[in-house]
C-alpha positions in Angstrom: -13.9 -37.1 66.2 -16.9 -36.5 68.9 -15.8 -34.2 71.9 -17.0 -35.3 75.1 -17.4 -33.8 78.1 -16.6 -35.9 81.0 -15.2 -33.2 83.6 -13.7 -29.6 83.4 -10.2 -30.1 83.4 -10.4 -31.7 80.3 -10.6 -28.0 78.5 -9.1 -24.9 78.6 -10.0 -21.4 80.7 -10.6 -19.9 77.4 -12.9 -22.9 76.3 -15.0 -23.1 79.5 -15.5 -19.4 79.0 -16.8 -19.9 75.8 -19.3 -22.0 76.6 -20.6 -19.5 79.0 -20.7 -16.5 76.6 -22.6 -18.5 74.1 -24.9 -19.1 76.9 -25.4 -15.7 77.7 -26.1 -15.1 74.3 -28.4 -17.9 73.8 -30.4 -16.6 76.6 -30.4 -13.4 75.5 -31.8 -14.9 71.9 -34.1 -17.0 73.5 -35.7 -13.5 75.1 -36.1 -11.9 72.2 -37.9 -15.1 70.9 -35.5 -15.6 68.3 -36.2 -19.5 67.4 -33.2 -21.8 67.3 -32.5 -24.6 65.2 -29.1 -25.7 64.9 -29.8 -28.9 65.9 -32.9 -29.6 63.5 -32.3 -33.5 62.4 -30.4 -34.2 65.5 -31.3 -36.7 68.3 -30.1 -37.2 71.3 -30.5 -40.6 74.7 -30.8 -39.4 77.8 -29.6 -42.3 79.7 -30.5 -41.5 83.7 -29.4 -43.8 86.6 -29.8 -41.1 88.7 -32.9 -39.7 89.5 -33.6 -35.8 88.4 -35.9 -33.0 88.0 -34.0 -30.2 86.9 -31.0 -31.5 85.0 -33.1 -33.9 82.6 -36.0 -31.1 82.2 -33.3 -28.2 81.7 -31.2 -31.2 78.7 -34.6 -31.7 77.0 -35.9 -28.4 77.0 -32.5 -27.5 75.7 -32.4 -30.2 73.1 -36.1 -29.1 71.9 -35.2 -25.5 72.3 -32.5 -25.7 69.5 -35.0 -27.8 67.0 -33.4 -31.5 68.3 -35.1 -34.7 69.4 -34.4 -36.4 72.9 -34.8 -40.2 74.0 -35.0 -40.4 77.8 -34.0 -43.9 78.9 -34.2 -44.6 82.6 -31.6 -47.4 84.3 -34.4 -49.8 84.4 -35.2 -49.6 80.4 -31.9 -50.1 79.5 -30.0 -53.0 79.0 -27.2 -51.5 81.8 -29.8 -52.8 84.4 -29.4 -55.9 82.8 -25.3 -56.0 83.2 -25.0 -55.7 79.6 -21.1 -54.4 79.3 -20.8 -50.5 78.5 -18.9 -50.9 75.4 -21.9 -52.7 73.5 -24.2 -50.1 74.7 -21.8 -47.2 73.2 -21.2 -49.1 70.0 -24.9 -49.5 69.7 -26.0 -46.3 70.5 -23.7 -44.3 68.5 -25.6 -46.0 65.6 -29.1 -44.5 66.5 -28.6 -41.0 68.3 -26.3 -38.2 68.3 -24.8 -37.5 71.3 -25.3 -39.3 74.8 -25.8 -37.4 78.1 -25.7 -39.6 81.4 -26.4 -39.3 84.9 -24.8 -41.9 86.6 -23.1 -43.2 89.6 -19.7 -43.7 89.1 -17.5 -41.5 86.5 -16.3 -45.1 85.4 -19.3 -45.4 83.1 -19.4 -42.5 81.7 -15.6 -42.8 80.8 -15.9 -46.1 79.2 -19.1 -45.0 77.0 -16.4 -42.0 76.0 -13.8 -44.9 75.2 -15.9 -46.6 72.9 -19.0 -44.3 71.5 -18.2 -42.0 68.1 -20.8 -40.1 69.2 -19.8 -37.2 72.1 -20.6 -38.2 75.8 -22.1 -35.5 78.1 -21.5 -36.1 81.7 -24.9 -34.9 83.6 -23.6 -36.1 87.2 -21.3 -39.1 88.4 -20.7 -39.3 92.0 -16.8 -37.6 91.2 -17.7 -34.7 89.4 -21.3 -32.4 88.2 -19.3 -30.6 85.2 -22.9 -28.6 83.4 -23.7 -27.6 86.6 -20.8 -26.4 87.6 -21.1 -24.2 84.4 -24.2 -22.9 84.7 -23.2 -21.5 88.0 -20.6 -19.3 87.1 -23.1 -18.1 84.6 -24.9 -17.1 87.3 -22.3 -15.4 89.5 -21.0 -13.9 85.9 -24.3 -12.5 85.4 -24.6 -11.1 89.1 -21.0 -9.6 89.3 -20.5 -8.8 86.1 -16.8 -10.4 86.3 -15.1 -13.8 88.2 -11.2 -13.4 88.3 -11.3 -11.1 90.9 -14.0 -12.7 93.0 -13.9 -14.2 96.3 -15.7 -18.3 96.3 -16.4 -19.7 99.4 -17.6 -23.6 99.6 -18.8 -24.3 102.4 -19.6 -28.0 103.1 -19.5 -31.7 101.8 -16.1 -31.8 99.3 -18.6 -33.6 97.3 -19.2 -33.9 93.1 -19.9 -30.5 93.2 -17.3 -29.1 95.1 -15.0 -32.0 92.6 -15.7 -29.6 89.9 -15.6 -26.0 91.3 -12.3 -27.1 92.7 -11.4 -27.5 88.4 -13.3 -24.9 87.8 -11.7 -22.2 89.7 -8.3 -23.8 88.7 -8.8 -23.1 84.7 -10.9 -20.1 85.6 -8.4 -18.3 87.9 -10.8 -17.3 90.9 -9.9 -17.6 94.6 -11.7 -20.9 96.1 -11.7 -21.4 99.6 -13.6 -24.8 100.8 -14.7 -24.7 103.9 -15.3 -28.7 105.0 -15.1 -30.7 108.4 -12.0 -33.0 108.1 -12.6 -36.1 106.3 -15.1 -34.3 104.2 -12.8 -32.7 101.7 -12.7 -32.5 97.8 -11.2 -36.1 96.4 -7.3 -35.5 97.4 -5.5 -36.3 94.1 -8.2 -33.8 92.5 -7.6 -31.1 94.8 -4.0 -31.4 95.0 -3.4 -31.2 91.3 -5.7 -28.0 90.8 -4.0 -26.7 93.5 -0.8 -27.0 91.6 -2.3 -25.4 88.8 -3.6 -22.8 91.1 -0.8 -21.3 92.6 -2.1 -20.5 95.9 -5.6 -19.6 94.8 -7.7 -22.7 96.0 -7.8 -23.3 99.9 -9.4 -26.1 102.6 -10.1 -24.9 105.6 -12.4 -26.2 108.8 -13.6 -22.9 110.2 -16.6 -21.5 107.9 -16.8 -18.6 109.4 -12.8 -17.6 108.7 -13.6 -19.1 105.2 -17.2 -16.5 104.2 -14.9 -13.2 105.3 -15.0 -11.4 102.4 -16.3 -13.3 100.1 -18.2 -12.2 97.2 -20.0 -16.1 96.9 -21.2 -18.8 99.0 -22.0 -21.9 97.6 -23.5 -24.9 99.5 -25.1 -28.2 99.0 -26.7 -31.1 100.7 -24.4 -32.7 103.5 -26.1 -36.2 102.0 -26.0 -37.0 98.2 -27.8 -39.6 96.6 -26.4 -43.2 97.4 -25.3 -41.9 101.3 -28.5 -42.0 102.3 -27.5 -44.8 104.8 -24.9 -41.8 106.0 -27.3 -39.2 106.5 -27.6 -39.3 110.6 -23.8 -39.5 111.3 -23.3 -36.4 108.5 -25.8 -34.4 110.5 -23.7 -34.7 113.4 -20.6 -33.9 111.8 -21.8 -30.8 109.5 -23.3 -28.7 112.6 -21.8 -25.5 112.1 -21.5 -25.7 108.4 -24.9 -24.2 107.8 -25.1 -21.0 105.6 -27.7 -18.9 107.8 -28.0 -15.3 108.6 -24.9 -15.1 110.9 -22.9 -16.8 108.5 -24.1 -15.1 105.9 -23.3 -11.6 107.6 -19.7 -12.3 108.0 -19.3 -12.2 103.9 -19.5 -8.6 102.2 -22.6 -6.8 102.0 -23.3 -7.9 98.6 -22.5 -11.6 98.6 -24.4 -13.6 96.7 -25.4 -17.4 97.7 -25.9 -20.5 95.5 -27.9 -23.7 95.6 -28.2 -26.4 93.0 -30.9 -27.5 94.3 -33.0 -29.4 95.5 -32.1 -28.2 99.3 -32.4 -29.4 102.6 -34.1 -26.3 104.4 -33.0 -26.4 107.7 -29.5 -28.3 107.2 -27.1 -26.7 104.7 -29.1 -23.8 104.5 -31.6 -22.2 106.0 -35.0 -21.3 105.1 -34.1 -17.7 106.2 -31.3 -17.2 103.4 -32.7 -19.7 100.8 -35.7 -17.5 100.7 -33.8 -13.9 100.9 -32.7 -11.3 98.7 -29.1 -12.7 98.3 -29.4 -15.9 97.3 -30.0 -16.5 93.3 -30.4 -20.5 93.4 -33.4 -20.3 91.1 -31.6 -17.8 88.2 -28.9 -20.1 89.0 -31.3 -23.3 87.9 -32.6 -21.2 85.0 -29.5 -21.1 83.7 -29.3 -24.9 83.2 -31.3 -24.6 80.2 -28.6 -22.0 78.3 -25.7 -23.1 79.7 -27.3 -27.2 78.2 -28.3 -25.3 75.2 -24.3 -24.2 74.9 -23.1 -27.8 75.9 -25.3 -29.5 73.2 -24.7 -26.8 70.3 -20.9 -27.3 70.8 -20.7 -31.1 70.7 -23.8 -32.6 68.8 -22.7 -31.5 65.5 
């Protein structure tokens, strides 16, 4: 039976841990140019509504990196452009490839590919939740602080796919989250209030970023405009001032704080060109560490 992964609540604290320390090791392999071929024979579709640079490079460098083949399918060269329904494309493609990873728009399509494929679905970014990345950032504060249970996260900005999946994250993980977001910006409500359950206190919204940073041992940010609120971007500009992770922000968290970025950033808006470009912020180890935490993803479920 394939085993999909559509977002992080779907798994255990013990199973999203796994896939980090495989990860780590994988990375650590991958150093020592150890060669990797579990997935000789293997194939896997890139299926991309959305456009990318670092997720699609990061899956296919993965793929290749562990002795698979990858099919990258645009929106336009597929018959979903066409309106074809999702279950035919599943059905279809589980008779040619392996496993499917797609970057899409709504978390509707990749749950009905999931309902219908017997090959696993790997959810690269809907508009609800950014599960891999969310991975490969921990990673990365893993590998920076050496631990994450007793760690301080601070969010500060749009409640958006991202901040979705850290609020699961730090749920099943069982690290403090405190969201900092303007009101009517917050993580989607029935997602937040059920981690919060789980939580027991440990995952927080506030509106005051500067309350939210005190102490903290991470601040993660991301654009105030994803892709598709583009028609949004003037009014968010408006509403986000004062939610920009700069120098005084910055010096309000401990000493050694580190900062995160996906990527690609808005220099000037979420962050600034000051702290993007400073000795605490790790957003490009953090994109390196798609490739292993992909590498992790794809060795677990393409099988």
């Amino acid at each position: 039976m394939a085993i999909h992964l559509l977002r992080l609540s779907d798994f255990t604290g013990d199973e999203l841990f796994a896939y980090i320390d495989r990860a780590i090791v994988l990375k650590q392999e991958a150093a020592a140019s150890i060669r990797h071929t579990q997935l000789a024979g293997k194939t896997i579709a890139l299926i991309f509504e959305k456009a990318s640079t670092r997720t699609r490079v990061s899956f296919e460098a993965a793929m290749y990196g562990l002795g698979g083949q990858v099919i990258f399918l645009s929106a336009k060269e597929t018959q979903l452009a066409r309106s074809e329904p999702l279950k035919d494309t599943a059905l279809v493609m589980s008779r040619y490839v392996d496993g499917l990873v797609v970057r899409t728009f709504g978390q509707e399509v990749v749950t009905e590919l999931a309902r219908n494929a017997t090959i696993p679905v790997i959810n690269a970014l809907t508009d609800l939740y950014h599960p891999c990345q969310v991975l490969s950032d921990v990673m990365t504060v893993i590998e920076k602080k050496g631990q994450l249970k007793d760690l301080k996260v601070v969010w500060v900005g749009d409640g958006n796919n991202m901040a979705n999946s850290w609020v699961q994250a730090a749920a099943r993980m069982g690290f403090e989250l405190v969201l900092a977001c303007p009101q009517g910006y917050e993580p989607q409500a029935d997602i937040l209030q059920e981690a919060q359950q789980e939580a027991g206190g440990r995952i927080t919204v506030v509106r005051d970023p500067v309350a939210a940073v005190q102490g903290a041992d991470v601040i993660n940010t991301d654009v105030w405009a994803s892709m598709g609120q583009e028609s949004e971007e003037q009014k968010r500009l408006q509403v986000f001032q004062g939610f920009q992770v700069d120098g005084e922000l910055l010096s309000h968290a401990k000493p050694d704080c580190i900062v995160l970025h996906c990527l690609p950033a808005h220099r000037g808006e979420e962050i600034s060109e000051e702290v993007l470009e400073g000795p605490q912020c790790v957003a490009i180890d953090q994109a390196g560490n798609k490739l292993h935490i992909h590498k992790a993803i794809l060795e677990k479920h393409i099988v």
